[in-house]
Backbone as CSV, one residue per row, in Angstrom:
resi,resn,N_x,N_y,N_z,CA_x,CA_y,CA_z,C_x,C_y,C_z
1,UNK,0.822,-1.213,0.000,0.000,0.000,0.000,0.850,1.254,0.000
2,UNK,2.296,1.181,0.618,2.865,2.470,0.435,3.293,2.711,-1.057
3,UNK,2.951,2.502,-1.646,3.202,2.600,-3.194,2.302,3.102,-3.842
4,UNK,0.594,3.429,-3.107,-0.730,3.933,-3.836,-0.164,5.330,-3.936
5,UNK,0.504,6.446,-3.211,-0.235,8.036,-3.741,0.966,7.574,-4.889
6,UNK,2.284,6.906,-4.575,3.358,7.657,-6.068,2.362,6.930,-7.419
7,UNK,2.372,5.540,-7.186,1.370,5.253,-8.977,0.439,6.016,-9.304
8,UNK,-0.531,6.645,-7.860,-1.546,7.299,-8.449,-1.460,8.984,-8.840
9,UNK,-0.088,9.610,-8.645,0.226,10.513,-8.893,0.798,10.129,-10.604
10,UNK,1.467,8.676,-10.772,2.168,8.573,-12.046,0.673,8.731,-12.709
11,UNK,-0.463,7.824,-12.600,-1.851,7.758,-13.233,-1.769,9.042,-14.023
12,UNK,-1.926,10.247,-12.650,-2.528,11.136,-12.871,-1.411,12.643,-14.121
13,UNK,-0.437,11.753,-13.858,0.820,12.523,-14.772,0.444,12.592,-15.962
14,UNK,0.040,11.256,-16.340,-0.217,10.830,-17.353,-1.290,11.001,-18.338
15,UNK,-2.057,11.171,-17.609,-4.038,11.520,-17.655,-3.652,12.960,-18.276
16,UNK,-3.069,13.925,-17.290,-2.939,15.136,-17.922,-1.745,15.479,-18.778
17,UNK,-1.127,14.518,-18.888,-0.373,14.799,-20.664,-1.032,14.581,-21.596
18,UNK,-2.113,13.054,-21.529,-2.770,13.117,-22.591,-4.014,14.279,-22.893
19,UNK,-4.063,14.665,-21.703,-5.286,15.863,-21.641,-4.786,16.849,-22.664
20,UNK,-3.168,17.347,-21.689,-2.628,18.350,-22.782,-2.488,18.498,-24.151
21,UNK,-2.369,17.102,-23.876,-2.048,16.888,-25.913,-3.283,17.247,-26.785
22,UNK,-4.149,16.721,-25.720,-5.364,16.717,-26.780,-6.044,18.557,-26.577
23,UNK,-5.833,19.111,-25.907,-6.058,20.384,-25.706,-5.435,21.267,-26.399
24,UNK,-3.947,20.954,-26.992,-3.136,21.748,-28.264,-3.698,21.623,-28.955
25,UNK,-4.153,20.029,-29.527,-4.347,19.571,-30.614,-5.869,20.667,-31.493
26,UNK,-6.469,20.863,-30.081,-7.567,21.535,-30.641,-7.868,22.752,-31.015
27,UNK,-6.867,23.286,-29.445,-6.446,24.462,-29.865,-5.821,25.014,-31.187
28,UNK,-5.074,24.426,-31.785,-4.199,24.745,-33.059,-5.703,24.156,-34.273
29,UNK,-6.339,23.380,-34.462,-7.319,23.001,-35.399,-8.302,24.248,-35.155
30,UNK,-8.463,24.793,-33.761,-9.998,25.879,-34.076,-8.868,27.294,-34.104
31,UNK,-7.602,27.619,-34.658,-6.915,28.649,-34.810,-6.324,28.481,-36.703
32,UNK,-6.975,28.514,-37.510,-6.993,28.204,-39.388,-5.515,28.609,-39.576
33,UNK,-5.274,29.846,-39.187,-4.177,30.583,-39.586,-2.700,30.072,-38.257
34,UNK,-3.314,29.566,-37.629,-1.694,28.906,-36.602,-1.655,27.270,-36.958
35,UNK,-2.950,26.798,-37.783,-2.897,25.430,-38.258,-2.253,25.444,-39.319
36,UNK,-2.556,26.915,-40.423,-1.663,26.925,-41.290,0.044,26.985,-41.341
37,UNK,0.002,27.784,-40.701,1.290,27.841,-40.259,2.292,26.427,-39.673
38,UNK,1.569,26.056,-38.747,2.347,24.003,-38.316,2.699,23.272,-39.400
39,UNK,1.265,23.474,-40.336,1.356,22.721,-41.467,2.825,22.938,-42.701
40,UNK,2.689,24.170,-43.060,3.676,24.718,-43.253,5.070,24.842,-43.059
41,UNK,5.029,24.754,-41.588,6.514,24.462,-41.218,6.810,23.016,-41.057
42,UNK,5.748,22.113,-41.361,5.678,20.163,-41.341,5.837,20.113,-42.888
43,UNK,5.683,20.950,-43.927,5.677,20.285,-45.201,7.314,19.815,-45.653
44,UNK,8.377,20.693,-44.827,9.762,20.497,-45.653,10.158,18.834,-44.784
45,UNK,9.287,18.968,-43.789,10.151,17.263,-42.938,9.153,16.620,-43.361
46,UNK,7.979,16.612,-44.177,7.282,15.618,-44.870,7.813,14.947,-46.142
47,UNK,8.302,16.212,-46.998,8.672,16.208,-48.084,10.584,15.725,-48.285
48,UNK,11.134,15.886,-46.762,12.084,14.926,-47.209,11.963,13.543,-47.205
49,UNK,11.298,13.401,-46.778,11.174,11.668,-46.283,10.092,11.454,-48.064
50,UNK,9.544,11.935,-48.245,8.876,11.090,-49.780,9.710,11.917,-50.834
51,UNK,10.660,12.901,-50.595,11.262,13.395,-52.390,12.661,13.944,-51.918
52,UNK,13.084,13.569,-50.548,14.248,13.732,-50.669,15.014,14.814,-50.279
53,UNK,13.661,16.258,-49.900,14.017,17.620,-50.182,14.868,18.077,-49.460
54,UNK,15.417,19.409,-49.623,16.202,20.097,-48.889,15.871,21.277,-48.521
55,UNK,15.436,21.944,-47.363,14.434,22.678,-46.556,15.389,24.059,-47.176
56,UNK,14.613,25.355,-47.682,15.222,26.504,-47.475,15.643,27.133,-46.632
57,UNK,16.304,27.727,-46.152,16.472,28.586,-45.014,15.121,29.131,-44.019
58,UNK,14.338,29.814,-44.927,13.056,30.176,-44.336,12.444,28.870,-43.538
59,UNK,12.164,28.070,-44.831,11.361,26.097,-43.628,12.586,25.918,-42.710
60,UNK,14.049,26.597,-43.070,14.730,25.209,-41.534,14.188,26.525,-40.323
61,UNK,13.885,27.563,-40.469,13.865,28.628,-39.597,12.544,28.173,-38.889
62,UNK,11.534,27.668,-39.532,10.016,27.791,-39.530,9.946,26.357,-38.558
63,UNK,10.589,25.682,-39.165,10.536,23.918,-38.594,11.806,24.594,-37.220
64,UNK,12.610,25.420,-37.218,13.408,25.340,-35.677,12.743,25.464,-34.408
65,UNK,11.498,26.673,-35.175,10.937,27.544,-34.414,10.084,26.559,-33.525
66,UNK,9.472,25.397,-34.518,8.340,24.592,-34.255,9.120,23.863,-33.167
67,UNK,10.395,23.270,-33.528,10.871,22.153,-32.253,10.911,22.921,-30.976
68,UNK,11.649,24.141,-31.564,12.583,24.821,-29.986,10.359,25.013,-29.362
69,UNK,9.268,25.240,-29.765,8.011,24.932,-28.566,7.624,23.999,-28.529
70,UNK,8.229,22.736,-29.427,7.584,21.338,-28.971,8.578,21.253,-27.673
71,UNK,9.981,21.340,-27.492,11.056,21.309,-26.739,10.526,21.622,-25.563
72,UNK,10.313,22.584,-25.610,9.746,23.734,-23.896,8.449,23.312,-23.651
73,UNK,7.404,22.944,-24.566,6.104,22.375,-23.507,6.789,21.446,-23.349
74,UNK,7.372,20.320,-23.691,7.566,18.650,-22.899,8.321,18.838,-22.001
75,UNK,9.318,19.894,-22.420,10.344,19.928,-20.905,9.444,21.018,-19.785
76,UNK,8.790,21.909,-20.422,8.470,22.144,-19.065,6.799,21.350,-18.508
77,UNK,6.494,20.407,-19.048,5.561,19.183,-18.846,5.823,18.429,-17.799
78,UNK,7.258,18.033,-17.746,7.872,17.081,-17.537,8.903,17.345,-15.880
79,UNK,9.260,18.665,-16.111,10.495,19.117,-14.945,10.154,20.388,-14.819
80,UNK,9.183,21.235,-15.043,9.309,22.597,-15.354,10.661,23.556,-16.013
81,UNK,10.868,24.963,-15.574,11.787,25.211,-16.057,13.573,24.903,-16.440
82,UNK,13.396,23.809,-15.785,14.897,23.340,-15.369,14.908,22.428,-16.463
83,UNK,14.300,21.539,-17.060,14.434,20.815,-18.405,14.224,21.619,-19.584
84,UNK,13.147,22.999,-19.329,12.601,23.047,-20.745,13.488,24.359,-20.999
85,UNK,14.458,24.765,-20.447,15.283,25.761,-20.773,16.158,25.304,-21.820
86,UNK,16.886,24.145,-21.499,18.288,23.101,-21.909,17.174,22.321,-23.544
87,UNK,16.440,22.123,-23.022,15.739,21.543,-24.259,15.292,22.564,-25.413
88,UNK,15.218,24.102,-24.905,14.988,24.823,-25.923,16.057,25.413,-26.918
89,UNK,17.184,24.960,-25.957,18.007,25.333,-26.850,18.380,24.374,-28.064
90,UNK,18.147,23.195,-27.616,18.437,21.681,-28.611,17.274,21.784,-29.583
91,UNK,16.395,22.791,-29.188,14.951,22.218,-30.539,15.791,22.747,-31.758
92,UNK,16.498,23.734,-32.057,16.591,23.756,-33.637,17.621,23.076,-34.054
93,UNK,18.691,22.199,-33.533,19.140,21.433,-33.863,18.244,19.655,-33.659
94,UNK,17.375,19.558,-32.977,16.388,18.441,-33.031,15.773,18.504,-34.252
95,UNK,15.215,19.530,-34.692,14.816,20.194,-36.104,15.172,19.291,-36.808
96,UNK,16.876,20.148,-37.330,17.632,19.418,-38.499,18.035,18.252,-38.530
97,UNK,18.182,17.830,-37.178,18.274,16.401,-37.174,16.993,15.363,-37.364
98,UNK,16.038,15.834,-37.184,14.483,15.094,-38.240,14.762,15.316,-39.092
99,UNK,15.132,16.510,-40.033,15.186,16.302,-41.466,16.325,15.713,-42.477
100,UNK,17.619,15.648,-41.735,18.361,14.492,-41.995,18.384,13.141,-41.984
101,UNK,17.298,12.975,-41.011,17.376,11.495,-40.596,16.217,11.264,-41.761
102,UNK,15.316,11.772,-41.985,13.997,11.495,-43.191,15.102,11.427,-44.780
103,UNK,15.840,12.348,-44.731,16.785,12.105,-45.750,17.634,11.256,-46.072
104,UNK,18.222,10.801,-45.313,19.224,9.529,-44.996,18.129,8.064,-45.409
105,UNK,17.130,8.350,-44.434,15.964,7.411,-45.018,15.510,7.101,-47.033
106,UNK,15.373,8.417,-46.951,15.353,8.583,-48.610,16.056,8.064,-49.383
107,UNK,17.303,8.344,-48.884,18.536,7.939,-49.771,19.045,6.336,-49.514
108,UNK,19.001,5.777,-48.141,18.455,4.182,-48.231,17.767,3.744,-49.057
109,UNK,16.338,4.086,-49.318,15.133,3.745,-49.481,15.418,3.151,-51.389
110,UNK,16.479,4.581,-52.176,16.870,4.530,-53.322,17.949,3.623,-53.471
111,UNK,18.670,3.519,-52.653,20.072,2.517,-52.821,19.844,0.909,-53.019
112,UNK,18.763,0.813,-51.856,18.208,-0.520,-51.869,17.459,-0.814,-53.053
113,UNK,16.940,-0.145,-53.831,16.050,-0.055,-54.738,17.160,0.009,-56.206
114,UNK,18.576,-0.187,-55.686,18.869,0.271,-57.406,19.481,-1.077,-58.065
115,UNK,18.678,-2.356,-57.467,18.895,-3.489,-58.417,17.433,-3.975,-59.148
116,UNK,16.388,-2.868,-58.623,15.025,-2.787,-59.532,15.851,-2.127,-60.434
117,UNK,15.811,-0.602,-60.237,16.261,0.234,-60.855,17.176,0.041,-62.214
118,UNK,17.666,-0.822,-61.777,19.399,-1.807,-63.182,18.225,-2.520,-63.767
119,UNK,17.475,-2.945,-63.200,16.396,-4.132,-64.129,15.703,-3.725,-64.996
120,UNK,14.876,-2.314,-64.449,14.231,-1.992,-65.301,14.458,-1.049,-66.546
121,UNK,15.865,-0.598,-66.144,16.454,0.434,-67.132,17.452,-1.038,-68.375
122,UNK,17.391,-1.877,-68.287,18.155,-2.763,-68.906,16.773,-3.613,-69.727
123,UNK,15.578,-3.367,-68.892,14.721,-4.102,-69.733,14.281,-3.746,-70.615
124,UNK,14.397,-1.898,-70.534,13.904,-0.950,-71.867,14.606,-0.478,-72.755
125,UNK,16.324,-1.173,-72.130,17.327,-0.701,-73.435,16.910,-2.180,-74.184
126,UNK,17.048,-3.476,-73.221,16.370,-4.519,-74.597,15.325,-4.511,-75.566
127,UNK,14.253,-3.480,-75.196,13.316,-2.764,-76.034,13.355,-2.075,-77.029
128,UNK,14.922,-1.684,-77.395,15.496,-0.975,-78.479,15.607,0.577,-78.046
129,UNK,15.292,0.416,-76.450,15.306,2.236,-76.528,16.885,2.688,-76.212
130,UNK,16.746,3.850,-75.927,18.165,5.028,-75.722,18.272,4.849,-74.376
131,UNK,19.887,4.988,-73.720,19.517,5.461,-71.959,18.772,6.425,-72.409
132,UNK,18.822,7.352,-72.521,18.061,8.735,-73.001,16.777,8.476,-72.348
133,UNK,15.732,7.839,-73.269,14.590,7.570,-73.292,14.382,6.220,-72.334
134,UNK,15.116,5.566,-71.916,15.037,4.426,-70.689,14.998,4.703,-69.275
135,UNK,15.562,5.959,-69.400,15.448,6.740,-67.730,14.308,6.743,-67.205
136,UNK,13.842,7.449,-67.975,12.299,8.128,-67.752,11.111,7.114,-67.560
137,UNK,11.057,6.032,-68.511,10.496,5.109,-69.081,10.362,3.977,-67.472
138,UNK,11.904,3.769,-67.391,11.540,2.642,-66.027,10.881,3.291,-64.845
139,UNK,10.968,4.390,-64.513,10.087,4.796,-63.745,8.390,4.717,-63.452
140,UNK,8.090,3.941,-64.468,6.634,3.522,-64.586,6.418,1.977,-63.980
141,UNK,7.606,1.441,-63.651,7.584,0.048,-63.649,8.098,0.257,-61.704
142,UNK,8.312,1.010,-61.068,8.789,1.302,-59.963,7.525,2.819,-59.463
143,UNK,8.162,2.529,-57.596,7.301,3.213,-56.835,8.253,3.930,-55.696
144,UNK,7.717,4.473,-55.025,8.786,5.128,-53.931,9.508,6.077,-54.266
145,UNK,10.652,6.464,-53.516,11.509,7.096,-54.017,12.549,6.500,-55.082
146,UNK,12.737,5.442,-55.454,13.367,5.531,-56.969,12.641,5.730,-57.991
147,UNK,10.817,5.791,-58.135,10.632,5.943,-58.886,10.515,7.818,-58.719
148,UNK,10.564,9.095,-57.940,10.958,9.953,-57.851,11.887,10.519,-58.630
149,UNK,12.937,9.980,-58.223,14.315,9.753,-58.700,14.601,9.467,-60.600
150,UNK,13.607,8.474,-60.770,13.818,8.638,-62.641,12.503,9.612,-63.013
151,UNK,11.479,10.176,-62.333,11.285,11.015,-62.721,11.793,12.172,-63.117
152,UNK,12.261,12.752,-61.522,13.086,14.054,-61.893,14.403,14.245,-63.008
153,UNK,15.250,12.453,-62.882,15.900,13.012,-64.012,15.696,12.775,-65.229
154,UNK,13.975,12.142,-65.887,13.107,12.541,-66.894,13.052,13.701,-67.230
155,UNK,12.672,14.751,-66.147,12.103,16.080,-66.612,13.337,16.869,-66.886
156,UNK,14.466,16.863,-66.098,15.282,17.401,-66.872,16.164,17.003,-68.034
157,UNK,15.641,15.582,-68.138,16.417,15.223,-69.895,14.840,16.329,-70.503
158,UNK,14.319,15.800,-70.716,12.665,16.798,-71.140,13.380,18.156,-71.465
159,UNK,13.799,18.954,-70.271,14.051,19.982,-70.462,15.573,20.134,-71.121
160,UNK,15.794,19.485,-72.017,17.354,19.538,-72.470,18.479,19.344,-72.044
161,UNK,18.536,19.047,-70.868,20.240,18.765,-70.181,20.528,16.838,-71.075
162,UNK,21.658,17.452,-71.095,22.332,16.221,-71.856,22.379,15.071,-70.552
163,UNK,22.392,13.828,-71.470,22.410,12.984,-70.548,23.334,12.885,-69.149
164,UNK,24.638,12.912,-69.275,25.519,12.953,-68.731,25.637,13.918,-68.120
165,UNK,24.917,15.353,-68.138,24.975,15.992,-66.504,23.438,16.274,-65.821
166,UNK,22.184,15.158,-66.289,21.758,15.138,-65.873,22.025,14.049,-64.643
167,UNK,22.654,12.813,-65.239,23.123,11.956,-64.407,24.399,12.406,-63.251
168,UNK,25.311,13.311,-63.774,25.980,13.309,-62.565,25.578,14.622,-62.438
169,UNK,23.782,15.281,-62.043,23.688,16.140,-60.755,22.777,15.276,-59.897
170,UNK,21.970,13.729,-60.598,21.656,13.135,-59.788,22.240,12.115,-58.772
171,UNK,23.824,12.233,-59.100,24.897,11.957,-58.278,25.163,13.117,-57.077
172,UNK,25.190,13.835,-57.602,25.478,15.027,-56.641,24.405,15.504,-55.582
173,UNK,23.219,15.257,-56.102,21.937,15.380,-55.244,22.109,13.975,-53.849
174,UNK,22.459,12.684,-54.839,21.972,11.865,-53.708,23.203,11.396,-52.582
175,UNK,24.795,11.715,-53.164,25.916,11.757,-52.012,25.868,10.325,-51.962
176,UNK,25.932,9.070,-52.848,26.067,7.535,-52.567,26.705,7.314,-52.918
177,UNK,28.098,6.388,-52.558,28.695,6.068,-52.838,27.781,4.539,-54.082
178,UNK,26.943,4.250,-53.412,26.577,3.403,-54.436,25.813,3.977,-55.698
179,UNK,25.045,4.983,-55.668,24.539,5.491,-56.534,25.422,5.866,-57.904
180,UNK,26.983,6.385,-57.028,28.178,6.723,-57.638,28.662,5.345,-58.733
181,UNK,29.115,4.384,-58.444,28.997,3.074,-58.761,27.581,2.733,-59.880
182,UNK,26.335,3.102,-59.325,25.317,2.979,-60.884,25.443,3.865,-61.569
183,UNK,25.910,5.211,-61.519,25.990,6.126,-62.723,26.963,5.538,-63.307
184,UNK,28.212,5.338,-62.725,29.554,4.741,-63.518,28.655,3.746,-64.446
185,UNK,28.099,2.641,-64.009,28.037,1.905,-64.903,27.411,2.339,-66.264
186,UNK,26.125,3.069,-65.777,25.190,3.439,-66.850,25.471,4.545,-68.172
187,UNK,27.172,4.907,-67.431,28.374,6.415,-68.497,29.143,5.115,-69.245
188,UNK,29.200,3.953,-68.336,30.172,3.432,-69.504,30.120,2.723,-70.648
189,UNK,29.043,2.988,-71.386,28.473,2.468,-72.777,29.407,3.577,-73.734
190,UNK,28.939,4.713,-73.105,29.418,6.117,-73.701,31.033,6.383,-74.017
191,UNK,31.878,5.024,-73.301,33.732,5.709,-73.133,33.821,4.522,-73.621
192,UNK,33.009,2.819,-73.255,33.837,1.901,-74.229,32.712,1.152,-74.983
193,UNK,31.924,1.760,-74.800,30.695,0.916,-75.868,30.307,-0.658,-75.001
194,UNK,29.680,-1.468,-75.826,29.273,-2.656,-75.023,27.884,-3.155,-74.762
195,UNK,27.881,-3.847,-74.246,26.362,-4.221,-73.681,25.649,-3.935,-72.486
196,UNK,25.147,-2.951,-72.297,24.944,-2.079,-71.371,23.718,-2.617,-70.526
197,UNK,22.782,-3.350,-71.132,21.671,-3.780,-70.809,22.283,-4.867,-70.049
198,UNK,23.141,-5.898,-70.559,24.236,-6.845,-70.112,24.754,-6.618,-68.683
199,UNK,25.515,-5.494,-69.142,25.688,-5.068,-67.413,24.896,-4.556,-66.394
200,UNK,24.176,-3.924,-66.790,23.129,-4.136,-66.016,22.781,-4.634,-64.621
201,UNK,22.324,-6.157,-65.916,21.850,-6.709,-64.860,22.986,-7.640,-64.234
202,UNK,24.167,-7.501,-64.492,24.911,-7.973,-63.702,24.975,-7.555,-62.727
203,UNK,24.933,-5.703,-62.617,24.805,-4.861,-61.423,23.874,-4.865,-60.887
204,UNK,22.848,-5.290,-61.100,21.682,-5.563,-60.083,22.154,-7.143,-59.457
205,UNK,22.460,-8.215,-60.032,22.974,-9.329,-59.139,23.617,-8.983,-57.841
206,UNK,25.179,-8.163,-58.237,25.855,-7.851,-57.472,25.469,-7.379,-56.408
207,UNK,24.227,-5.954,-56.713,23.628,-5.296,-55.237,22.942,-6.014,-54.776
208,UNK,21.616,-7.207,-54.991,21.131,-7.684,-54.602,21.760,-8.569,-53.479
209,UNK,22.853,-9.008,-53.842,23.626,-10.152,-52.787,24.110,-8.970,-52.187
210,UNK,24.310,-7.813,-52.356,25.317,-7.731,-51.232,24.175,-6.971,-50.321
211,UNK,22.751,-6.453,-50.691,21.734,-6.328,-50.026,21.494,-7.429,-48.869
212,UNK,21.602,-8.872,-49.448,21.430,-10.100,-48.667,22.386,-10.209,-47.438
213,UNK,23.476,-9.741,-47.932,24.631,-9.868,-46.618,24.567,-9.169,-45.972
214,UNK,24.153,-7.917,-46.434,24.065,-6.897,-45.206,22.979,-6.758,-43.991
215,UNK,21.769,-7.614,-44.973,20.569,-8.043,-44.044,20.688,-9.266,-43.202
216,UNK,21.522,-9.994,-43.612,21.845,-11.274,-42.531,23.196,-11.033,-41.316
217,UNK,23.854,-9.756,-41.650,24.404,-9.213,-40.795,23.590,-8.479,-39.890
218,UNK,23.180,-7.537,-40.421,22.158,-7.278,-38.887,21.471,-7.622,-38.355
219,UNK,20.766,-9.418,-39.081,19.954,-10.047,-38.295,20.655,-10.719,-37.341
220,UNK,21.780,-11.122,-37.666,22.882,-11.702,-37.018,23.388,-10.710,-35.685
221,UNK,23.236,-9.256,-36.089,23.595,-8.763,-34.536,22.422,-8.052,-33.530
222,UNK,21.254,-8.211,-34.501,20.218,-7.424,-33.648,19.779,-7.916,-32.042
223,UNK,20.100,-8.869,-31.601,19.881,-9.098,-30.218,21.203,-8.146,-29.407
224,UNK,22.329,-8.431,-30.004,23.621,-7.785,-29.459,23.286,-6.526,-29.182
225,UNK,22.949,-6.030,-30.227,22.309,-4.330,-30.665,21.452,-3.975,-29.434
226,UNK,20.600,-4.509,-29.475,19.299,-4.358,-28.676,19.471,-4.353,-27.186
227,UNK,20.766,-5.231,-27.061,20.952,-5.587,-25.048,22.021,-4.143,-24.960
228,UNK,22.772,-4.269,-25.708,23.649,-3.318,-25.684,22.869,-1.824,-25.307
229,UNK,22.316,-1.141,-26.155,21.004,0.151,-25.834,20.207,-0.195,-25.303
230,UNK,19.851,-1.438,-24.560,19.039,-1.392,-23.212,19.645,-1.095,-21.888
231,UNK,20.729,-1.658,-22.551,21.932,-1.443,-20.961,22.106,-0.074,-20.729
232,UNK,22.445,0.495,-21.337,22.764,2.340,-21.775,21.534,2.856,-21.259
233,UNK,20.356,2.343,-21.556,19.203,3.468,-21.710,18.579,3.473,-20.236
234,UNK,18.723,2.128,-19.501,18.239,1.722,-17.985,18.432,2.708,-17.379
235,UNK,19.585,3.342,-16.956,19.968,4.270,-16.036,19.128,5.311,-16.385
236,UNK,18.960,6.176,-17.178,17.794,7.129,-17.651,16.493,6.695,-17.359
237,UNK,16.238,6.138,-17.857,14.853,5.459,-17.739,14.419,5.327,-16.050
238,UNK,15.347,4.597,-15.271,15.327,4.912,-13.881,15.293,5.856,-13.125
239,UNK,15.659,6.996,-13.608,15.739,8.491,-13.238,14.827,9.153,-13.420
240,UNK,14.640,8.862,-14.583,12.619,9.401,-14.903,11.473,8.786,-14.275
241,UNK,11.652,7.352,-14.017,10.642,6.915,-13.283,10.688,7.393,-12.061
242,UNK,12.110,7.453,-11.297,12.086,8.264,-9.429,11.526,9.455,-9.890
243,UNK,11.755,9.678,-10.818,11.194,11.729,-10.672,9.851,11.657,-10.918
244,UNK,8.912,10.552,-11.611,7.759,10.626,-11.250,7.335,10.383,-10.303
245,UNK,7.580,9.287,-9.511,7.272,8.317,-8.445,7.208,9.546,-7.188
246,UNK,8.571,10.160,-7.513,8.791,11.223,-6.012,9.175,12.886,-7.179
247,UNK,8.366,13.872,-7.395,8.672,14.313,-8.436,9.916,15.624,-7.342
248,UNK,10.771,15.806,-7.819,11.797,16.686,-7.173,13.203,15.863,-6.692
249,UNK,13.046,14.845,-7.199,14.098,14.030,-6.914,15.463,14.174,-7.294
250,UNK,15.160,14.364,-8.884,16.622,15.005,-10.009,17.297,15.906,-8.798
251,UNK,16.384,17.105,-8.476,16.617,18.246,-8.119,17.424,18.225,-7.058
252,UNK,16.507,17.433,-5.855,17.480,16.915,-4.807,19.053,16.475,-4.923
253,UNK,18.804,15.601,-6.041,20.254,14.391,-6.369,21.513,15.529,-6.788
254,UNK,21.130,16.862,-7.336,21.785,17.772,-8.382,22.210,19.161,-7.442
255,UNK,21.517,18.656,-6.573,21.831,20.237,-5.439,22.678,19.500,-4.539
256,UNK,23.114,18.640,-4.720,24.754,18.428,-4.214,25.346,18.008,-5.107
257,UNK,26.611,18.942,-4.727,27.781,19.139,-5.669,28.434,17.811,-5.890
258,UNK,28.593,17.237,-4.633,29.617,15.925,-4.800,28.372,14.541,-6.103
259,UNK,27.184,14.674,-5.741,26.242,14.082,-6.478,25.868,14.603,-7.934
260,UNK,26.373,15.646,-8.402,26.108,16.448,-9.574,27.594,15.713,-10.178
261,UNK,28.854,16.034,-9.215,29.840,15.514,-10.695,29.455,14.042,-10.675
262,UNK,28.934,13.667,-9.703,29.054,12.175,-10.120,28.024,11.421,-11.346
263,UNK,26.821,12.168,-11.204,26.207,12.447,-12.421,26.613,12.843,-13.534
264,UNK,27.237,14.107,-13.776,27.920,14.021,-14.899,29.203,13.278,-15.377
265,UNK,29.660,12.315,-14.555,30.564,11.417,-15.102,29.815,10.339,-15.515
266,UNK,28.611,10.383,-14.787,28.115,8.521,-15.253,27.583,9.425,-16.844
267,UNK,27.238,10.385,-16.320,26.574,10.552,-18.259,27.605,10.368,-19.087
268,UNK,28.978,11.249,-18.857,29.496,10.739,-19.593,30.061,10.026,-20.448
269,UNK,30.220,9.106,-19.731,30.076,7.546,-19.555,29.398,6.537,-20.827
270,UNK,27.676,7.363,-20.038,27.051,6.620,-21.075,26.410,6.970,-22.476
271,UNK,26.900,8.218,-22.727,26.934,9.053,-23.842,28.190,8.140,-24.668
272,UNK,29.348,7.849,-24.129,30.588,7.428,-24.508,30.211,6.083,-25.114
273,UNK,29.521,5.088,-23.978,29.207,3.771,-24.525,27.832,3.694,-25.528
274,UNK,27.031,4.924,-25.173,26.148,4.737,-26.545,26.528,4.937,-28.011
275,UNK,27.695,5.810,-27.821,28.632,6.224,-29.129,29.150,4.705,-29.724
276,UNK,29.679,4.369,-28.667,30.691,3.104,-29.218,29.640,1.748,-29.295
277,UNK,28.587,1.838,-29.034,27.623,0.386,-29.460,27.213,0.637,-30.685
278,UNK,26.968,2.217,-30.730,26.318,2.403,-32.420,27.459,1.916,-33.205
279,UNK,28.643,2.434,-32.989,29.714,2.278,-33.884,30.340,0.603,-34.509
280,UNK,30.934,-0.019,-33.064,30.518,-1.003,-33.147,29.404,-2.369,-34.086
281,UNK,28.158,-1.243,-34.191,27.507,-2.692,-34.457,27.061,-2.147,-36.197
282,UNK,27.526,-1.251,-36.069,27.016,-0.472,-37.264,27.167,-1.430,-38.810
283,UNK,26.821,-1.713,-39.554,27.196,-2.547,-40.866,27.159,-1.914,-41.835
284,UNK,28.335,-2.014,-42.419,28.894,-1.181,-43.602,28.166,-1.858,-45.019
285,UNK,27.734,-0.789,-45.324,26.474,-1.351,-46.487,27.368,-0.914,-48.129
């Protein structure tokens, strides 16, 4: 029984976050012109994750603005001013780091995809067509972001750029080393002639297996992975639960000095070993 007011204080933590949430939520839907605006500053981290984009200055300003007050209500939700100060400063770099990570996604999403990609551009040069006219063309036979990807550099063969720097600005757009590797192949009809359709699909064999290895490698370490960032994450996780359970606890632990460095060494610590498990388990694709 000595355990009823802290759960029923956690209950009640909880009750009114979801309250809160749902009280923004409405707030911002019966305000047209501050809904417009969210929306607005959500279209450039929507739009990297389905086309890849790259936010102007104005959206990374618009999307900073948005984290640095998602930042400060949760931190001050959560700890009052003492979290949501430190967290406001991290929202516009939390920002860019959503829209990198949707990008990085993107650019996976195409890499994995470029032994369709060899297939279907090799199935329409056996059709008698041009790379020229095969770019554009396999993109009907594909979805996602590679089929994005032979769109856009459809429209600018369309619009006249010669083959060859339409292809290497869609090198330059996507930063892959593998992507780098399919343009090579798809330029070298052009320096030694050959069977291009041929290679091809040899280059789709090649990625496909090495797609396979890289997926039986991380199936191969995902338990490792998983104990490893559970171990790391416990200690946090424990700290948040005392600060609900008894809320002022952090505060207590941090208003002594000898208990503050010792805190910041264990973070250190485990900032250090979360670095080195990612690194570690990471698989070179």
């Amino acid at each position: 029984m000595s355990g009823g007011p802290g759960i029923s204080l956690t209950i009640a933590g909880a009750a009114a976050g979801g309250l809160a949430a749902v009280g923004v939520r409405e707030a911002v839907l019966a305000t047209p012109a501050l809904a417009a605006w969210v929306r607005a500053a959500l279209e450039p981290l929507r739009r990297a994750g389905r086309e890849g984009y790259a936010p102007s200055a104005p959206e990374r300003r618009r999307l900073a603005a948005l984290g640095t007050l998602a930042a400060i209500s949760g931190g001050w939700f959560l700890a009052g001013a003492t979290l949501a100060l430190p967290l406001a400063v991290a929202g516009p770099a939390l920002a860019a780091s959503a829209v990198n990570a949707r990008r990085r996604r993107y650019r996976r999403a195409v890499e994995r995809a470029l032994p369709d990609v060899a297939l279907a551009i090799a199935d329409s040069l056996s059709a008698g067509r041009s790379l020229r006219a095969s770019l554009p063309a396999a993109a009907s036979s594909l979805d996602g972001p590679p089929a994005v990807e032979l769109a856009r550099l459809g429209a600018e063969l369309d619009l006249g750029s010669p083959t060859a720097s339409a292809i290497a600005a869609w090198r330059r757009r996507m930063r892959s080393v593998r992507v780098d590797a399919f343009a090579a192949a798809l330029l070298s009809q052009r320096l030694a002639g050959g069977d291009l359709a041929g290679l091809l699909r040899r280059f789709a064999e090649g990625a496909a297996e090495r797609d396979r290895v890289a997926e039986d490698a991380r199936a191969a370490t995902a338990q490792a992975r998983f104990t490893g960032l559970l171990v790391v994450a416990m200690p946090t996780g424990g700290a948040l639960f005392a600060e609900l359970i008894q809320p002022g606890f952090a505060f207590e632990v941090l208003a002594d000095p000898a208990s503050a460095v010792l805190l910041g060494l264990a973070g250190a610590l485990q900032l250090a070993g979360f670095v080195a498990i990612r690194r570690l388990s990471r698989v070179v694709e």
